[in-house]
C-alpha positions in Angstrom: -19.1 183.4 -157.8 -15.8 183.7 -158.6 -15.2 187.1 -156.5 -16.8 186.3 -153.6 -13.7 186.1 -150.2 -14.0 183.6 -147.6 -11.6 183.2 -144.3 -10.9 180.0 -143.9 -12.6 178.9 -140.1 -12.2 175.0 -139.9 -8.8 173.9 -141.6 -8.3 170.6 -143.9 -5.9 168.9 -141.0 -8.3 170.0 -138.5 -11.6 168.4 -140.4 -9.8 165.0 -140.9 -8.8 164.6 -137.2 -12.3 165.3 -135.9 -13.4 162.8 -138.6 -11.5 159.9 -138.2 -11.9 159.8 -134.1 -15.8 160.0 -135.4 -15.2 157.0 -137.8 -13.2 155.2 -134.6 -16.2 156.0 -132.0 -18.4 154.7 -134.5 -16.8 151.9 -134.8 -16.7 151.3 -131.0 -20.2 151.6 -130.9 -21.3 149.9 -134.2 -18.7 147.0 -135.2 -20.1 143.9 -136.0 -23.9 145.4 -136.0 -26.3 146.1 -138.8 -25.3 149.5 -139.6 -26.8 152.0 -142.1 -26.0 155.5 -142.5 -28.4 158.1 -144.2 -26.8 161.2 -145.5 -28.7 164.3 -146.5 -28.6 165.4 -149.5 -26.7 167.4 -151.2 -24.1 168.7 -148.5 -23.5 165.8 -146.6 -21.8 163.5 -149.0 -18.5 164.7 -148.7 -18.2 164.0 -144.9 -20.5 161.1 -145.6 -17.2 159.5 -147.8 -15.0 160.5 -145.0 -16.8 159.0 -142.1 -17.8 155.9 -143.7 -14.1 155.4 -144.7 -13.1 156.2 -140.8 -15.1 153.3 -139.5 -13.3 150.7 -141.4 -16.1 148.6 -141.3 -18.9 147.3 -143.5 -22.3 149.4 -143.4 -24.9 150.3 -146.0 -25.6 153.4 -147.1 -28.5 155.6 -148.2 -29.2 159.5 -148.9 -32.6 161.4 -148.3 -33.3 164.5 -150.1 -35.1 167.2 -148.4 -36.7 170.3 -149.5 -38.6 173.2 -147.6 -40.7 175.4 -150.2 -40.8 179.1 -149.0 -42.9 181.6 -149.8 -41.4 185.0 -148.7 -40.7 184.6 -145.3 -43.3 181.7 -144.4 -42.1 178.1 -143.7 -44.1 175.2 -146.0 -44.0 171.6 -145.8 -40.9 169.6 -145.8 -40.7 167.3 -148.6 -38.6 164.1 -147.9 -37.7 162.2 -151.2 -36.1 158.6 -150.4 -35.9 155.0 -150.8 -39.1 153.4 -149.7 -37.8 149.9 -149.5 -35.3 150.4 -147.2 -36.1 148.2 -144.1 -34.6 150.5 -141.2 -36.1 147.9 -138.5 -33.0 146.0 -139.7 -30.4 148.4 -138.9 -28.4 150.5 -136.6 -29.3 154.1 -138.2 -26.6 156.8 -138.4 -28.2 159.9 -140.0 -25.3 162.2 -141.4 -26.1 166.0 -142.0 -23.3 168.9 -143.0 -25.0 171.6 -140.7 -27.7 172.3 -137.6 -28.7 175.6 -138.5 -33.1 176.1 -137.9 -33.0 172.9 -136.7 -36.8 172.3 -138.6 -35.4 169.7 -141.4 -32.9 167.4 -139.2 -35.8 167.3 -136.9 -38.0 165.8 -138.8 -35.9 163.6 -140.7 -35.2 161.7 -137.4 -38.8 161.5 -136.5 -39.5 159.9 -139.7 -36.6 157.5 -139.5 -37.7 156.7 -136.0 -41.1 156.0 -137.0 -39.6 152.9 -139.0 -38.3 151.3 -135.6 -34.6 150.9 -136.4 -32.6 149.0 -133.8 -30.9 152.3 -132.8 -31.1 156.0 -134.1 -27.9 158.6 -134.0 -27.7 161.7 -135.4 -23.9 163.8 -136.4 -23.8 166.7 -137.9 -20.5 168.0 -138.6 -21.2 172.0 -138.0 -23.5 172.8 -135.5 -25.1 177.2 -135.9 -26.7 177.2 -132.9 -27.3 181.1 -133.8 -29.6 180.3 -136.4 -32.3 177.6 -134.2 -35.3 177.8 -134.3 -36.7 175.5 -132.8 -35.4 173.4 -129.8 -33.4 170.4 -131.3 -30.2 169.0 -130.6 -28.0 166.3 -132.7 -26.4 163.4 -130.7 -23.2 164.8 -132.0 -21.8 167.9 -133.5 -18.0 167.7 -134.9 -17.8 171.9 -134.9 -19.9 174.6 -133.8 -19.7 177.7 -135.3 -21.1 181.5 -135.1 -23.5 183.4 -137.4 -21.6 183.0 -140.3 -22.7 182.1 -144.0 -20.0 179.5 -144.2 -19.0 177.4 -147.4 -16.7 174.0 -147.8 -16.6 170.2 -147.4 -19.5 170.2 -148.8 -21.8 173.0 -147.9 -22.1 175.5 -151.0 -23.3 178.9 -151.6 -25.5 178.7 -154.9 -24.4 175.7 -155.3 -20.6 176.6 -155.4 -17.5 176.1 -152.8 -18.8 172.6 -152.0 -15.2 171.2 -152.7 -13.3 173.2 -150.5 -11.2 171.0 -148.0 -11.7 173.3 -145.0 -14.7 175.2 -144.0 -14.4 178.8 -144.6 -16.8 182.0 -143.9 -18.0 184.1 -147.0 -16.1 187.5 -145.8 
């Protein structure tokens, strides 16, 4: 992994600004409410830590692990691993994802979430692929689109490397 080139796309300075107005609309919108925010597993907990920092305020927070099995080029069932016991009909529900690409898992996440009533349901993504949809689905807010790309960084990985990048870069 080592020799693989990436041009950087989405720059540290520019991530952090696009962040922390996030963290201050959320806090607009959410202070002084029951707030819980779900990130997906695994390339969301970087901007997971960011954002919850830019609110400044006191939330809970929870992760949900997904997994779509494949066999060649056939979609299978989405498997959603989290904690049962969370009571979402108490909270305000902020579901956190790194990137919109097929659209198929964030999709159903949020139907599943929604099926356990919270007070309110919002979904940010920090990159949005529209290139790669497949199906019609739409986050309530996107921090950065970007083109066809394979793109690592703040989080997203290729083979499970480049996650800790501070900018968002294309594998070149």
């Amino acid at each position: 992994m080592l020799n693989v080139k990436t041009k950087t796309l989405i720059s540290e300075e520019e991530i952090k600004k696009r962040v922390t107005d996030c963290g201050k609309r959320l806090k607009e919108k959410y202070d002084g409410k029951p707030l819980l925010f779900v990130g997906l597993l695994k390339g969301s907990f970087i901007f997971l830590a960011d954002l919850v920092r830019a609110t400044q305020m006191q939330c809970e927070i929870t992760f949900i692990k997904t997994k779509s099995y494949r066999s060649g080029k056939e979609r299978s069932e989405l498997t959603v691993d989290f904690d049962e016991d969370i009571d979402f009909g108490k909270f305000n529900v902020v579901i956190v994802e790194d990137i919109v690409d097929t659209g198929y898992t964030l999709k159903e996440v949020t139907k599943l979430i929604a099926k356990k009533n919270p007070i309110s349901l919002y979904v940010i993504a920090l990159i949005d692929k529209p290139s790669g949809r497949e199906i019609e689905y739409s986050p309530d807010e996107c921090l950065f689109e970007v083109g066809n790309e394979f793109i690592v960084g703040y989080g997203l990985d290729m083979d499970g490397y480049w996650r800790n990048l501070p900018y968002i870069a294309a594998v070149i």
